[in-house]
C-alpha positions in Angstrom: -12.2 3.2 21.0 -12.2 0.5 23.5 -9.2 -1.2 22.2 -7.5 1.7 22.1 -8.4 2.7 26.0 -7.4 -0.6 27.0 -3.6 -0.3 25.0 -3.8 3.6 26.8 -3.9 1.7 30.6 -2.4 -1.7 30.1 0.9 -2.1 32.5 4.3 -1.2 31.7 6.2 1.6 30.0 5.1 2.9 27.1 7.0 4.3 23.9 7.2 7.2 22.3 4.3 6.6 19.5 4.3 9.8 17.0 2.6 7.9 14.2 -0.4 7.4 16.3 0.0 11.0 18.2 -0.3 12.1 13.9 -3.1 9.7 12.7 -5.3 10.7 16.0 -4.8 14.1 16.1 -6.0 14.1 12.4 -8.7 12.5 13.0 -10.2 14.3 15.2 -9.6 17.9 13.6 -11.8 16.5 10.5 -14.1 15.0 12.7 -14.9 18.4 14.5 -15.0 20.0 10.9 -17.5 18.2 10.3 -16.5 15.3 8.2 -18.4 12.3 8.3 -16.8 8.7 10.1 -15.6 7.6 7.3 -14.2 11.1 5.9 -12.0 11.1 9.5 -11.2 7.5 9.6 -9.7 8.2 6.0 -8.2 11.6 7.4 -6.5 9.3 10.4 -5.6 6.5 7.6 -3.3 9.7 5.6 -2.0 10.9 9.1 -0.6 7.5 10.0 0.9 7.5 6.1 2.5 10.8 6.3 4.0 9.2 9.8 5.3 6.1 7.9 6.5 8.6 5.1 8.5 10.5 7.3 10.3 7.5 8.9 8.6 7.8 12.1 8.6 4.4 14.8 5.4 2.8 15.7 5.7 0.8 19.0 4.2 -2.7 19.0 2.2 -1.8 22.1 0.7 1.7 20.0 -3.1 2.7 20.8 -3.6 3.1 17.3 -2.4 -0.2 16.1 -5.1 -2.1 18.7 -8.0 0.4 17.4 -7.2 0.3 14.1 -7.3 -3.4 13.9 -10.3 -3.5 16.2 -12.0 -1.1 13.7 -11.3 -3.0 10.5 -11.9 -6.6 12.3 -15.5 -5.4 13.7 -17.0 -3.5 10.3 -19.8 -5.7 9.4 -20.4 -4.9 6.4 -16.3 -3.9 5.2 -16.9 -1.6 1.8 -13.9 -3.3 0.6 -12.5 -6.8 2.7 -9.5 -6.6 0.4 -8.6 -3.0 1.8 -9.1 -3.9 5.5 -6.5 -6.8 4.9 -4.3 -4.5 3.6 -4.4 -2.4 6.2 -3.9 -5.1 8.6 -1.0 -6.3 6.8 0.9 -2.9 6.4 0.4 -1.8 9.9 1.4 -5.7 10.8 4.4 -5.3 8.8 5.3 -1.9 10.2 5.3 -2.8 13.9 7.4 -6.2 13.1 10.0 -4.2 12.2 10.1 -1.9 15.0 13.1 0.7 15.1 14.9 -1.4 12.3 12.2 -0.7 9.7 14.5 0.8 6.4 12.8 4.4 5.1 10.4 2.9 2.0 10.5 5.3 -0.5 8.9 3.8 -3.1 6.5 2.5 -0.5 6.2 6.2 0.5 5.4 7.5 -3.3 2.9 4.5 -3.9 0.9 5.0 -0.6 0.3 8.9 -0.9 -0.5 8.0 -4.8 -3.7 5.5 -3.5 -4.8 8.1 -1.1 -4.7 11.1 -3.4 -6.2 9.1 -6.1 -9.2 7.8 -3.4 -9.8 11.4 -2.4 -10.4 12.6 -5.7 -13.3 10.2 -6.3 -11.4 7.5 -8.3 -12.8 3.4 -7.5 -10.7 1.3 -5.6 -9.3 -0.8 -8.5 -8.3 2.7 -10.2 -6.5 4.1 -7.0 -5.1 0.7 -7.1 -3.6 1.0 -10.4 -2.4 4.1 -9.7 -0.5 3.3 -6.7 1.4 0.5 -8.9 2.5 3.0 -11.6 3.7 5.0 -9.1 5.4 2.9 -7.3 7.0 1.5 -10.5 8.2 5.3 -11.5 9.8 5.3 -8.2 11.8 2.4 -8.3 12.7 2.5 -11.9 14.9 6.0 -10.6 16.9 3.6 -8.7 15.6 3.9 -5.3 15.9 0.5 -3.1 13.0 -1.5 -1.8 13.1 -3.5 1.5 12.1 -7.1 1.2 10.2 -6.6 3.9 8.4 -3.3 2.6 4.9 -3.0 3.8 3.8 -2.0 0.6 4.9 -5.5 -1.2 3.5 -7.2 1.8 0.1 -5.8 1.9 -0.3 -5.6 -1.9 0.2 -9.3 -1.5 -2.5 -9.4 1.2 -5.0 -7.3 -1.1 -4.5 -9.5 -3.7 -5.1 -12.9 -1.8 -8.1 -11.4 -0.5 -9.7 -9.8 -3.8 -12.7 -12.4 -5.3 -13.8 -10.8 -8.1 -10.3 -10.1 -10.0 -10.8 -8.1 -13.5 -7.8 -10.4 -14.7 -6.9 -13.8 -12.6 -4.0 -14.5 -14.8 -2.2 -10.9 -14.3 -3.1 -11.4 -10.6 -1.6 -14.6 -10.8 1.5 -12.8 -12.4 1.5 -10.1 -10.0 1.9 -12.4 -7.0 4.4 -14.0 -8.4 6.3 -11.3 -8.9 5.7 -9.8 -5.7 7.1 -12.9 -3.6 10.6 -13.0 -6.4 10.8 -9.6 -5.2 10.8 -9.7 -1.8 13.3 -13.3 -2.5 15.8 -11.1 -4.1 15.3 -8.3 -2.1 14.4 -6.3 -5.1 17.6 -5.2 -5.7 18.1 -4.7 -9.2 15.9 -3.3 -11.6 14.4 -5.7 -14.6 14.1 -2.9 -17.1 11.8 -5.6 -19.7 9.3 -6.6 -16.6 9.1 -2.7 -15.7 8.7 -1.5 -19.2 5.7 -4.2 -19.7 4.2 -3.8 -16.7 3.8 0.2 -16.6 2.6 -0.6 -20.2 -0.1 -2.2 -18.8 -1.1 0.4 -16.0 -0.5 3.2 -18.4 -2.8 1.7 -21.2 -5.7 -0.1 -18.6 -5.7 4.1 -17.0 -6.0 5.2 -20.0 -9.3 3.4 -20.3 -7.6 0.9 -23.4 -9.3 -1.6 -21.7 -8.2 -5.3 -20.2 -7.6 -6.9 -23.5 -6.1 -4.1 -25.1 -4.0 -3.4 -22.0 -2.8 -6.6 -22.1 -1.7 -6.1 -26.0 0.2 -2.9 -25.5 2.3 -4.9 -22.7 3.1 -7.4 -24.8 4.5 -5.1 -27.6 6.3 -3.1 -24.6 8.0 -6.5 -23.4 9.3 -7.4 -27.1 10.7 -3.8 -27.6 12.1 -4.2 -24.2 13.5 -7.4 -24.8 14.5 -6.2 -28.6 17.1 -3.5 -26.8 18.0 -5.8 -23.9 20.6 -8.6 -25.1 21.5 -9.7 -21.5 18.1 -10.5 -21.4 
């Protein structure tokens, strides 16, 4: 609240900041249902998605960006470090861009994916999971993906910052096709990666396991590459 205030009465003009006028605004009308902190902080966290969803601008000087920030930086005990660098890196990437930022769909569909998988009661590596199929549904339809899409940026971000990682290899992988994709501007689709990878996400949420997960993508990649001949 403190950072926010002192963003609120610093000098100069301020901009127009919808994305934080949505994230606080939902924030507090959970917090007066009766929700617990965490229940509105989550509440605010979906406002400022649906914000980002619809294309809205976030000022670099936004209230919300200083609290939010202050928030994550000041939990001492953080539930999940990994998230809270996530965060920092999406709403980081987000005001970098300013009025230039290019509407993220596939961003978009991954986001609200994590957040209605987290609300049902799912663990964070689940929601995680989820978010990933999602977004690979999305962008297998065709639709473009920013190199500088918060979504690639922060994933990157969670990943860097998870210790415990139920696979280091396919983290390994993951990274390194994260940073080729934002290289090449993701801009056409690699039907044999896709096909392996949702594999993967399908099989591992389907509660195959790592090992087995991991087999059933490796089957996917050889039909793939079986039907592919310019691969």
């Amino acid at each position: 609240m403190e950072a926010f205030m002192d963003k609120m009465i610093a000098d100069g003009p301020r901009e127009p900041d919808p994305a934080c006028a949505l994230s606080t605004v939902a924030y507090w009308d959970a917090y007066e249902a009766g929700a617990t902190e965490t229940d509105a902080n989550l509440a605010a966290a979906e406002g400022f998605f649906n914000a980002f969803r619809q294309g809205l601008h976030i000022p670099a000087n936004s209230p919300c960006v200083a609290a939010t920030k202050a928030y994550f930086y000041n939990i001492p005990n953080k539930p999940s470090p990994p998230n809270a660098a996530a965060m920092i890196a999406f709403i980081d990437a987000m005001v970098a861009q300013g009025n230039k930022r290019v509407y993220d769909p596939v961003c978009a569909k991954s986001t609200l994916a994590f957040w209605d998988s987290f609300k049902s009661g799912d663990d964070e590596l689940t929601a995680n999971f989820k978010a990933n199929l999602a977004f690979i549904e999305e962008y297998k339809k065709g639709a473009k993906v920013p190199a500088e899409s918060p979504c690639l940026i922060s994933t990157i971000a969670y990943s860097q910052a998870t210790k415990n990682l139920p696979s280091p290899p396919n983290n390994a992988a993951m990274l390194a096709f994260l940073e080729e994709a934002i290289l090449s501007n993701m801009d056409r689709i690699d039907p044999v990666c896709l096909s392996a990878t949702e594999a993967y996400y399908r099989a591992y949420l389907a509660g195959q396991g790592e090992t087995k997960s991991n087999e059933i993508a490796g089957v996917a990649f050889l039909d793939a590459v079986a039907s592919s001949p310019d691969f």
